[in-house]
C-alpha positions in Angstrom: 0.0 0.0 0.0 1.7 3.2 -0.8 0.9 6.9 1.4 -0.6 9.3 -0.5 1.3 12.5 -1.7 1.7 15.4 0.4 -0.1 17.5 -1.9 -2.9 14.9 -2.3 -6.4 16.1 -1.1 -7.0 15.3 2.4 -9.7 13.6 3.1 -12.4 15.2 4.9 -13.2 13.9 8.8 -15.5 11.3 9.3 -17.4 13.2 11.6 -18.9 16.5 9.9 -19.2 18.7 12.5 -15.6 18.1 13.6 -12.8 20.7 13.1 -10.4 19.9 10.5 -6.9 20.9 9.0 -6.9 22.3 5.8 -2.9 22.4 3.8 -2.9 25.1 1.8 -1.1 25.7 -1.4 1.8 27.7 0.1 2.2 25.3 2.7 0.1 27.6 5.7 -1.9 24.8 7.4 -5.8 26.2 9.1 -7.9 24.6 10.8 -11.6 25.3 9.8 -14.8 24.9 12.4 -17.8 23.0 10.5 -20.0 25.2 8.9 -22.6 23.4 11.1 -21.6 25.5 13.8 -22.8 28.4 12.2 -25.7 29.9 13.9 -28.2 32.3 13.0 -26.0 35.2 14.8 -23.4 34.1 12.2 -25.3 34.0 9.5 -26.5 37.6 10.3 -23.0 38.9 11.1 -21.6 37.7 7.2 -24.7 39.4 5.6 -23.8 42.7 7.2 -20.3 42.2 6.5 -21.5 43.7 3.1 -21.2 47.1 2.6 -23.0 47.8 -1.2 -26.7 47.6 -2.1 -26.6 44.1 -2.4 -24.9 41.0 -1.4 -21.4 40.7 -2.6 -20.1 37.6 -2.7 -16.5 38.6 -1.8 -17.7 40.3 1.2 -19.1 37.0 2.1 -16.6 35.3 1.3 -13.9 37.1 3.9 -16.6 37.5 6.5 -17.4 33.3 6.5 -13.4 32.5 6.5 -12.9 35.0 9.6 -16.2 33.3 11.5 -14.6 29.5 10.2 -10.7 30.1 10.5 -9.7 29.1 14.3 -6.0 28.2 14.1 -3.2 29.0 11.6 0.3 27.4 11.5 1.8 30.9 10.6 1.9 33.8 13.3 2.4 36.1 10.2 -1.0 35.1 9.6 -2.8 35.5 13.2 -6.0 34.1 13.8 -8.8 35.7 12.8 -8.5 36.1 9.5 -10.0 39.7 9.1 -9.3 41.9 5.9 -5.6 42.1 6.9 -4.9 39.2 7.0 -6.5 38.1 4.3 -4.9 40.5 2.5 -1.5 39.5 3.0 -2.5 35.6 1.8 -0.9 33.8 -1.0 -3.8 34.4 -3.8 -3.8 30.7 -4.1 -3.8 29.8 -0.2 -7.1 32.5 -0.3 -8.4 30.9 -3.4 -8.2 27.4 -2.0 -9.9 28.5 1.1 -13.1 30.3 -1.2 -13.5 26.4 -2.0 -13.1 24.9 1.6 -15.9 27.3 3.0 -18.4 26.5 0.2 -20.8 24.2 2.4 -20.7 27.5 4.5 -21.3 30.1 1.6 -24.4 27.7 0.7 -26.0 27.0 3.6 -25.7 31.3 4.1 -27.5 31.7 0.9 -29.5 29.1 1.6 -28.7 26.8 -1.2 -28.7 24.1 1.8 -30.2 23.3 5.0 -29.0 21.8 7.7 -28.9 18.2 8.4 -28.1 17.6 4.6 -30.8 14.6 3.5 -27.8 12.8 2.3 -26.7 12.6 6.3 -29.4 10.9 7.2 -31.1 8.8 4.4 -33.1 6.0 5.0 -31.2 3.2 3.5 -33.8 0.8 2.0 -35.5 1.9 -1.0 -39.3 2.3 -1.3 -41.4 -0.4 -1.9 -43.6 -0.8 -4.7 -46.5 -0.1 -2.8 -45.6 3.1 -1.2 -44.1 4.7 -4.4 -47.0 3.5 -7.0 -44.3 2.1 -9.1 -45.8 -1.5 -10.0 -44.0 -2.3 -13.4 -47.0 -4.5 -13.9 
């Protein structure tokens, strides 16, 4: 059995709602809280993180990865991870984090709900009788 690169994609933690470690592309290591954590208060604070007529998604953006950042490996990059700090990120490093907060981004904009159907689906199909499916 051979060990996965150290650039290969993590694989994310069995349990959901558990912190993880996210490797960036410049080598900074985070850890991220679950966006199942995020609480109404939350979800409130990232929408008036925006400042124009409408929602910007970068604004967003920066406000979910100060809420979701909770540890860095890199004091030049102190926890939290306000516009400062942000700004002084690897593009790539800030990038890659835009796609480990997207559960977050969604479930703020309402593209998801929490618990996610997937979580908790019964595992035996329909029967015949309850769906209306008779093939005969």
């Amino acid at each position: 059995m051979t060990e996965p690169a150290d650039d290969a994609p993590r694989a994310r933690a069995a349990d959901p709602d558990a912190p993880r470690e996210v490797k960036l592309p410049s080598g900074l290591t985070v850890t991220l809280r679950s966006h199942r954590d995020l609480r109404r208060r939350d979800i409130h604070r990232v929408y008036g993180a925006v400042t124009g007529d409408g929602p910007s998604r970068i604004e967003m953006y920066d406000a979910l990865i100060e809420l979701l950042v909770t540890a860095s490996s890199d004091q030049r990059h102190p926890v939290p991870f306000t516009a400062d700090v942000l700004e002084a990120l690897d593009p790539d490093d800030y990038l890659a984090l835009w796609g480990e907060i997207q559960d977050a981004y969604n479930l703020v904009t309402g593209r998801s709900v929490l618990p996610r159907v997937d979580d908790h689906a019964d595992p035996t199909p329909p029967t015949t009788e309850s769906n209306d499916s008779d093939p005969g």
